[in-house]
C-alpha positions, 0 to 999 in steps of 0.5 A, a space after each residue: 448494460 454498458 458505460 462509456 467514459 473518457 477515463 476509467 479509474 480502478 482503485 480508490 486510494 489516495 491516487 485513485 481519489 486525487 487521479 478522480 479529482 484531477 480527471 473530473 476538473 478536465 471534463 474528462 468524466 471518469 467513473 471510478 471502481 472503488 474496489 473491495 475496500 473503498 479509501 485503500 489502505 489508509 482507512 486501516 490506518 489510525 492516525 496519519 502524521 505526515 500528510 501535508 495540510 493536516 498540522 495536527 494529523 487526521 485518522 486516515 479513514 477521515 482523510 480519505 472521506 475528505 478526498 472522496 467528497 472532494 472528487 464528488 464535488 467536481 462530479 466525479 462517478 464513484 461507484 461501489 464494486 470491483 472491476 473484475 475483468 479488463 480487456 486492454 488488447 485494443 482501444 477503447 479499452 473494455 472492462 467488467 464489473 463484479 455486477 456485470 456492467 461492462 465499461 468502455 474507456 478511452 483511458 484507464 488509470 490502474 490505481 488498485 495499490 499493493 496489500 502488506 504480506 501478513 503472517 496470517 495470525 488472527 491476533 494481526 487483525 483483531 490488532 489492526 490499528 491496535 500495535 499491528 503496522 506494515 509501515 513504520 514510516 507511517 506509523 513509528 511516531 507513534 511510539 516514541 519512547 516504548 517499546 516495539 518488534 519488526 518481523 523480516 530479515 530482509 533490506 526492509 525490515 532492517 531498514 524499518 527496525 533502524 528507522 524505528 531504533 531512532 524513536 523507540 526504546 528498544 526495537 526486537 529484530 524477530 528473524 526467522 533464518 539464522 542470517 539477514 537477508 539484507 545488504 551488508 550494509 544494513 546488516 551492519 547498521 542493524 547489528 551495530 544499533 545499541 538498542 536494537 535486538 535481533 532474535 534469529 531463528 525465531 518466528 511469532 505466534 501470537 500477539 496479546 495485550 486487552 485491547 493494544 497490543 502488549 506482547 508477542 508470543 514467540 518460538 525459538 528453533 520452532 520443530 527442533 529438540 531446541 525448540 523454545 517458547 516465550 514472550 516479549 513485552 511490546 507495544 508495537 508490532 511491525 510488518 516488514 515482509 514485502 508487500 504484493 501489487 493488485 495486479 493479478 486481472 492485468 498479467 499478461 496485458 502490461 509489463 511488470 516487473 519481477 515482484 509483480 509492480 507495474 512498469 512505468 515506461 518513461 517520466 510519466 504514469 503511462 505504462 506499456 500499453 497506450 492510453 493505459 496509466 498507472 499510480 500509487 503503490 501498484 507501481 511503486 515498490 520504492 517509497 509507498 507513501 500517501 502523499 506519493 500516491 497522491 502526486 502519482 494520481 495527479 499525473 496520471 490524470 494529466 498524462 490520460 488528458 494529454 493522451 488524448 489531446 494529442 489524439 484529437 479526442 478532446 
């Protein structure tokens, strides 16, 4: 069984949704994959703030139906499933299914986004949604006035952790190196924050509370004659360890850069390949925000319908 189609669009977030939307109104017919969680990461997401057009925020999973039935509406093909192969060497672009249809495209829009890197504690899933967040920005609203922890050591976490001092009471740093890795410049906005705790050497163990999350269990000097456990009081509790790109199917095919992220190739979503385009967070390492994503899906939509205007083949 095979389809053809102007534009295949893998990944169905925010950019994959509005690429979807932006794609069907230029009659260019796409069919869309919605991958192993259809509406991306802002369906884990409990309420999101900060969306232009919501004055009195939306939970993310209605945010993303509301866009999902948007890019319906304009006869956009969304199917369950993940494309589990793409053959990118030559135009038209072939890809594969989970189910085994075989798509033939003109254009691809890679929009698959970028999994938060976990701890692997269980507590972090039964806590999704609960105190457990990969991205303050999003989220740190939320807590104005309480209390919460940020774990890494890196630019991120001691950006989230400054970022998250500004709203909450008191922020818990939880480092698992005796040093920050950040910039000196972070280390010392950090360092020099009056409520912002760093707890060097230590590392999470768990996370409790009866139904949000209350407290962390934590190790000092974990497997050293100082070894050391207690807790923490929190109502919040903060991913900031790096995130990876869903780029795996596409190594050696495209140009990315170190971290595994997309590279785009000038002012617009094309990437090293022609006729392929990338959005959202797949090639973002920088801001991985919903209404970016959103605005990258729109252009990569209009750069895949310019590509092929100035091919003729529309």
């Amino acid at each position: 069984m095979s389809d053809t189609t102007k534009c295949l669009i893998i990944g169905s977030g925010l950019a994959g949704y509005t690429a979807a939307i932006y794609a069907s109104r230029a009659n260019l017919s796409p069919i869309l994959y919605e991958g192993l969680q259809p509406g991306g990461q802002l369906t884990t997401t409990s309420e999101v703030e900060n969306f232009p057009g919501y004055p009195d925020g939306v939970m993310g999973s209605q945010l993303m139906e509301d866009l999902r039935r948007q890019a319906l509406r304009f006869d956009a093909d969304l199917r369950a499933g993940i494309i589990s192969k793409v053959d990118l060497s030559n135009r038209p672009f072939h890809a594969t299914a989970d189910d085994g249809t075989e798509i033939v495209a003109d254009t691809v829009i890679i929009a698959t986004g970028a999994s938060a890197r976990y701890l692997g504690l269980d507590d972090e899933k039964r806590y999704g949604g609960l105190g457990v967040s990969a991205c303050a920005t999003c989220d740190g609203f939320f807590y104005r006035g309480r209390t919460v922890a940020v774990v890494g050591g890196g630019d991120t976490a001691c950006e989230e952790a400054y970022y998250l001092s500004g709203l909450a009471k008191n922020v818990y740093l939880i480092v698992r190196k005796d040093y920050l890795r950040a910039s000196k410049v972070m280390q010392k906005r950090v360092m020099e924050k009056e409520n912002i705790t760093i707890l060097f050497n230590t590392q999470t163990l768990g996370l409790f509370g009866a139904e949000f999350v209350e407290g962390a269990h934590l190790v000092e000097f974990k497997d050293t004659p100082q070894e050391r456990k207690f807790d923490i009081a929190i109502d919040g509790f903060f991913l900031a360890i790096g995130h990876k790109p869903n780029t795996e199917i596409y190594r050696d095919q495209i140009k990315l850069d170190e971290q595994g992220y997309i590279k785009l190739s000038g002012n617009d979503q094309s990437t090293s390949v022609k006729g392929v385009f990338a959005a959202g967070d797949v090639a973002d390492p920088h801001y991985q925000q919903a209404i970016v994503a959103a605005a990258t899906g729109c252009r990569a939509a209009l750069d895949a319908e310019h590509f092929l205007m100035d091919l003729g083949e529309i």
